[in-house]
C-alpha positions in Angstrom: -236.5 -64.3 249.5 -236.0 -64.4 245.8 -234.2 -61.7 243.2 -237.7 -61.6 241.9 -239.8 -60.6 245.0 -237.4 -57.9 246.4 -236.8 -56.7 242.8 -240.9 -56.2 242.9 -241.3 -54.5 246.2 -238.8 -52.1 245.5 -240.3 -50.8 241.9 -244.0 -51.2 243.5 -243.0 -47.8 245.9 -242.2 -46.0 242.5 -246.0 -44.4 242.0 -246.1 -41.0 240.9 -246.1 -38.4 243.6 -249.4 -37.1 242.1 -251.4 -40.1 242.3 -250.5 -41.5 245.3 -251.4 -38.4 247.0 -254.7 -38.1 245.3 -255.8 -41.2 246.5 -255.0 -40.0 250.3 -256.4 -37.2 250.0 -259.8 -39.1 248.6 -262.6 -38.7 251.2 -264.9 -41.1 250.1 -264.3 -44.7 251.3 -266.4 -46.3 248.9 -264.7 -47.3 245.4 -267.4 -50.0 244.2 -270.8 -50.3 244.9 -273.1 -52.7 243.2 -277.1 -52.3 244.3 -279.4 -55.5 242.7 -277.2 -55.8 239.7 -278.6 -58.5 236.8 -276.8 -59.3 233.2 -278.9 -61.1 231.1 -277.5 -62.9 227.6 -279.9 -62.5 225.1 -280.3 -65.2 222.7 -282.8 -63.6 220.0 -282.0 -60.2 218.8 -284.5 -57.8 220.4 -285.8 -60.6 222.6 -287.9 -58.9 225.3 -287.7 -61.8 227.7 -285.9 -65.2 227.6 -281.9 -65.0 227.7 -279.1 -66.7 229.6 -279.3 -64.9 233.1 -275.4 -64.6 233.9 -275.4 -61.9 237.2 -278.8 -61.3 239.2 -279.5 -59.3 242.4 -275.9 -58.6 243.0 -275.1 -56.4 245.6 -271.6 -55.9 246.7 -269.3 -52.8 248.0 -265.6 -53.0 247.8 -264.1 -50.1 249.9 -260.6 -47.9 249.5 -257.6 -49.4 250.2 -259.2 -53.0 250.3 -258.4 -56.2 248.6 -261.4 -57.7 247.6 -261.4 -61.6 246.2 -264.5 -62.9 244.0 -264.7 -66.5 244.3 -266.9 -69.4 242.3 -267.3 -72.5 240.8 -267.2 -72.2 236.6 -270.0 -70.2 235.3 -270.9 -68.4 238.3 -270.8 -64.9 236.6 -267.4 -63.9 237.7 -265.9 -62.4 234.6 -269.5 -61.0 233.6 -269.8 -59.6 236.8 -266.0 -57.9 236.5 -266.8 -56.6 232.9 -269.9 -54.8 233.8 -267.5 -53.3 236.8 -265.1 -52.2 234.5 -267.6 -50.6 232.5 -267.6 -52.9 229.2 -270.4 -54.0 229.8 -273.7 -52.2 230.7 -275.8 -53.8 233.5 -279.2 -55.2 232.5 -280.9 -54.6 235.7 -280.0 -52.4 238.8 -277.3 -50.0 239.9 -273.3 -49.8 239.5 -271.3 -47.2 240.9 -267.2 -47.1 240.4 -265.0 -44.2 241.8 -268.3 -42.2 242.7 -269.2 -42.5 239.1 -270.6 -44.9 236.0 -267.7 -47.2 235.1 -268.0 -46.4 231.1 -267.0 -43.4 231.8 -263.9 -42.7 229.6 -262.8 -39.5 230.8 -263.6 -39.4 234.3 -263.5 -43.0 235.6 -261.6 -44.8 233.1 -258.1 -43.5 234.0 -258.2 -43.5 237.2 -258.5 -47.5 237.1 -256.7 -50.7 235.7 -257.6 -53.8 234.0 -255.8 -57.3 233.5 -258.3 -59.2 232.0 -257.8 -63.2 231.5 -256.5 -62.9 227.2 -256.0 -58.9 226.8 -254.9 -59.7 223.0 -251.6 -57.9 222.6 -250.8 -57.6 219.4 -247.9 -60.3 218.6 -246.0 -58.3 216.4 -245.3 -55.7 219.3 -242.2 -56.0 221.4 -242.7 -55.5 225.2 -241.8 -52.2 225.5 -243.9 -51.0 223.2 -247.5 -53.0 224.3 -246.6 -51.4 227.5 -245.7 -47.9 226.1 -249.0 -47.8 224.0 -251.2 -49.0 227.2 -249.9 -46.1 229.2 -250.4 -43.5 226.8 -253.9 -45.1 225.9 -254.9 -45.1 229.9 -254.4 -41.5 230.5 -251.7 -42.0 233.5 -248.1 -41.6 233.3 -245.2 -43.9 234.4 -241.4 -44.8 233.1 -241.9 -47.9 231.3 -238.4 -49.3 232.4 -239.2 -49.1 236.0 -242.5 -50.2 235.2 -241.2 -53.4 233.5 -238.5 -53.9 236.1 -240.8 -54.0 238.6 -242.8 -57.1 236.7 -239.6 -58.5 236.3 -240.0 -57.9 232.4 -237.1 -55.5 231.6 -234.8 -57.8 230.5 -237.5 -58.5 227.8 -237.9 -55.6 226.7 -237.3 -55.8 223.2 -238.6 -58.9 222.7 -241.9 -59.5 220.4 -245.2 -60.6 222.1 -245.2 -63.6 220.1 -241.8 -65.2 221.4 -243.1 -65.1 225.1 -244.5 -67.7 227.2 -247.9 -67.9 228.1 -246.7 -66.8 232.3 -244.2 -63.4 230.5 -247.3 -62.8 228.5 -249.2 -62.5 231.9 -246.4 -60.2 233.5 -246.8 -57.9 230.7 -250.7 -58.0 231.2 -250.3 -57.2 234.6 -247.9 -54.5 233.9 -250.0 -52.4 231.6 -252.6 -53.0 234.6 -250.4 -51.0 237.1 -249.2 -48.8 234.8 -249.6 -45.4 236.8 -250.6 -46.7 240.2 -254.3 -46.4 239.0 -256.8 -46.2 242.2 -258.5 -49.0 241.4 -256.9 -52.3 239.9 -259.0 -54.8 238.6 -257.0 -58.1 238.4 -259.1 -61.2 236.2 -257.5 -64.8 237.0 -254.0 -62.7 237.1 -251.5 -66.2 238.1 -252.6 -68.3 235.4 -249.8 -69.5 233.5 -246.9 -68.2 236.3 -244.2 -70.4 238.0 -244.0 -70.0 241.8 -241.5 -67.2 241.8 -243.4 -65.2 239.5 -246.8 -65.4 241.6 -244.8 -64.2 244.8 -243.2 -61.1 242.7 -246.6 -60.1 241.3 -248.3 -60.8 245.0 -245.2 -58.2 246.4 -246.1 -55.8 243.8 -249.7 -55.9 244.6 -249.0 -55.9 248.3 -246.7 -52.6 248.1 -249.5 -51.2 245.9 -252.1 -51.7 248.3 -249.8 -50.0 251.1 -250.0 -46.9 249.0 -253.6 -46.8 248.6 -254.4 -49.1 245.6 -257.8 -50.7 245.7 -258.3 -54.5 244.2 -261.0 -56.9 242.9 -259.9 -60.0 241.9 -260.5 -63.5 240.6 -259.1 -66.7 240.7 -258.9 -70.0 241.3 -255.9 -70.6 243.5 -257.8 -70.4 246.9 -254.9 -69.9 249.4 -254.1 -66.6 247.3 -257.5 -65.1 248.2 -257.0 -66.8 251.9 -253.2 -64.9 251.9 -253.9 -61.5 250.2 -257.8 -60.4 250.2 -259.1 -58.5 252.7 -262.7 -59.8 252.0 -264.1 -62.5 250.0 -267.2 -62.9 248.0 -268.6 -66.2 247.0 -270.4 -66.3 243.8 -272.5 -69.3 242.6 -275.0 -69.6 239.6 -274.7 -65.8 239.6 -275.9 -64.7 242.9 -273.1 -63.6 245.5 -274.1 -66.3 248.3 -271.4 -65.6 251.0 -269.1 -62.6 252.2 -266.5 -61.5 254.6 -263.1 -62.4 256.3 -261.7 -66.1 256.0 -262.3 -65.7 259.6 -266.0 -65.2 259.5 -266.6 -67.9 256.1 -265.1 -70.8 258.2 -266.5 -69.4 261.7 -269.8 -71.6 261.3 -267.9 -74.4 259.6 -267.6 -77.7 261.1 -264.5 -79.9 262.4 -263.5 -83.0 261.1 -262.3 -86.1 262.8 -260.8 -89.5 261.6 -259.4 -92.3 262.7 -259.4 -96.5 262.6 -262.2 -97.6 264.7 -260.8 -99.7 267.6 -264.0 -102.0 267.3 -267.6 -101.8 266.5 -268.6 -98.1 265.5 -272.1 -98.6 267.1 -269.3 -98.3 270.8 -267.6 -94.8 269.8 -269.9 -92.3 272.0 -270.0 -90.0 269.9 -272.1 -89.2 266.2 -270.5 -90.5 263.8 -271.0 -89.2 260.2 -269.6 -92.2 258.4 -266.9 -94.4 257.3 -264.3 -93.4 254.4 -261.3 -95.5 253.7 -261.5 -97.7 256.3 -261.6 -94.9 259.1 -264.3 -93.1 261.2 -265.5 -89.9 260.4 -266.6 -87.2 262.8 -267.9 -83.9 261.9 -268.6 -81.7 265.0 -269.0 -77.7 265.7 -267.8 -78.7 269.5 -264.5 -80.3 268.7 -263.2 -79.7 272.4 -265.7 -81.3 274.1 -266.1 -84.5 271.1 -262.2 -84.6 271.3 -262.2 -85.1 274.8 -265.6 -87.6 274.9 -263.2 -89.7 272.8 -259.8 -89.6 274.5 -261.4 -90.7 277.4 -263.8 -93.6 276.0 -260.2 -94.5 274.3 -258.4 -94.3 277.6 -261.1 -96.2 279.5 -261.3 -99.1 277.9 -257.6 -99.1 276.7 -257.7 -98.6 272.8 -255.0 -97.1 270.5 -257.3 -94.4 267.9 -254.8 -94.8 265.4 -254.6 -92.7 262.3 -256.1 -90.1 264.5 -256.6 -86.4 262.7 -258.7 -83.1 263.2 -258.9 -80.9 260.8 -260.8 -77.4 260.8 -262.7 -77.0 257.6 -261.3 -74.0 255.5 -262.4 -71.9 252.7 -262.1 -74.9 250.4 -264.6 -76.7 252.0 -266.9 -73.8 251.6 -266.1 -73.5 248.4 -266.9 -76.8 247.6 -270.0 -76.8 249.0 -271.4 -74.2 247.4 -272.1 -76.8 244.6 -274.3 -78.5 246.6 -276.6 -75.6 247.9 -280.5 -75.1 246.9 -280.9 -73.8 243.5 -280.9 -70.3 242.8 -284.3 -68.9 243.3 
């Protein structure tokens, strides 16, 4: 285990007293709730109709304590969807409820949550310690910046200006004005881009002790095995409607299982469906893989051929992913 990920884990248990029993102490289970939630673009000022529809009939609930991934292709309504969470943007249809209250509210919602968005725009002229110094004191919670930046593995960057980082230490600081506090709620927009494999651990350990104390997520991005790895729940978005949600377990439980290998000789013998042909080998896609697998060994065995190149592989949450490209049009 690296310096980097123990280094994390260890600052991650340093939330204020105050907050983390606040968010025990919470009774209600429910941090977002979304009811039929539409953002519409509007392309002519004071347009009563027309408009680039971004979001429509959302509905989604993220509960406390939970790690919730939202998932989609490019332009599915993600980030809109994320903003009008957050509060910066107002919804154009339906319902939004954050930490039992609106989300624009700056004096009763506002502090009690975190946001890393995808470009935050510190100010290049600002050394570390400072960005982080001035998002603490402008999100209402308190924290010691050094542990804060040690725990992001920041502090020995501390007086160094915006503008000398990398793109990845420029994320790290991002992400530590985000926990700043141990807010309640963390929202966490695309948060590995630009990080080297060490630094996506450390930030995963921090999120993972954070969660342990009580910290909600909702998050973005595009590396699927993080959302497989650390989200409790995923929701797939395409052409802005949320079309699937749940485990990993429960997105791939209807999935189908794929089979290859070099036909031994015509396809028209193998005695079982076969789906096609792709670089030079067989392709099998069944939901009854024991029984297909078996129908095969034995047609193999029985008239003595070698299935060579042989593989099954359970479809996954990329495979879902992918084919939510290819589903009917939104209606």
């Amino acid at each position: 285990m690296s310096r980097a990920v123990v280094r994390a884990r260890h600052y991650a248990g340093s939330a204020p007293a105050e907050i983390v029993e606040r968010m025990r102490e919470a009774t209600d289970d429910t941090i977002i709730e979304a009811r039929d939630v539409g953002y519409t673009y509007r392309t002519k000022r004071g347009a009563a109709d027309g408009g680039y529809v971004a979001v429509r009939g959302l509905g989604l609930t993220v509960n406390r304590g939970e790690t919730y991934a939202l998932l989609g292709t490019n332009g599915a309504g993600k980030t809109t969807t994320l903003e009008v969470l957050e509060g910066h943007r107002a919804p154009t249809s339906g319902r939004v409820r954050v930490l039992g209250g609106d989300p624009a509210d700056r004096r009763g919602v506002r502090p009690r949550m975190g946001i890393m968005l995808q470009d935050s725009g510190l100010a290049a002229e600002l050394t570390v310690r400072d960005s982080v110094q001035l998002a603490g004191a402008i999100s209402g919670r308190h924290d010691d910046v050094g542990q804060v930046l040690e725990r992001v593995g920041m502090a020995g960057k501390r007086s160094t200006r915006v503008a000398q980082l990398s793109g990845g230490e420029r994320r790290r600081v991002d992400f530590a004005m985000a926990v700043w506090g141990t807010p309640e709620l963390v929202f966490l927009d695309e948060p590995t881009t630009g990080l080297d494999p060490e630094s996506r651990a450390a930030l995963w350990a921090v999120v993972g002790e954070l969660k342990a104390a009580g910290t909600t997520f909702l998050l973005t991005t595009h590396y699927l095995e993080e959302a497989e790895k650390s989200a409790d729940r995923i929701g797939l978005m395409h052409a802005g409607t949320l079309r699937r949600e749940g485990t990993v377990a429960e997105l791939t439980a209807e999935g189908t299982t794929t089979v290859r290998f070099v036909p031994p000789g015509a396809v028209d013998d193998i005695p079982v469906p076969v789906a096609g042909t792709e670089n030079g080998l067989v392709v099998i896609r069944t939901r009854a893989v024991q029984r297909d697998v078996t129908t095969l060994m034995d047609w193999a065995a029985a008239n003595g051929h070698e299935l060579a190149r042989f593989s099954v592989r359970e479809s996954g949450l990329d495979d879902i992913f992918r084919a939510l490209g290819t589903e009917g049009a939104t209606p």
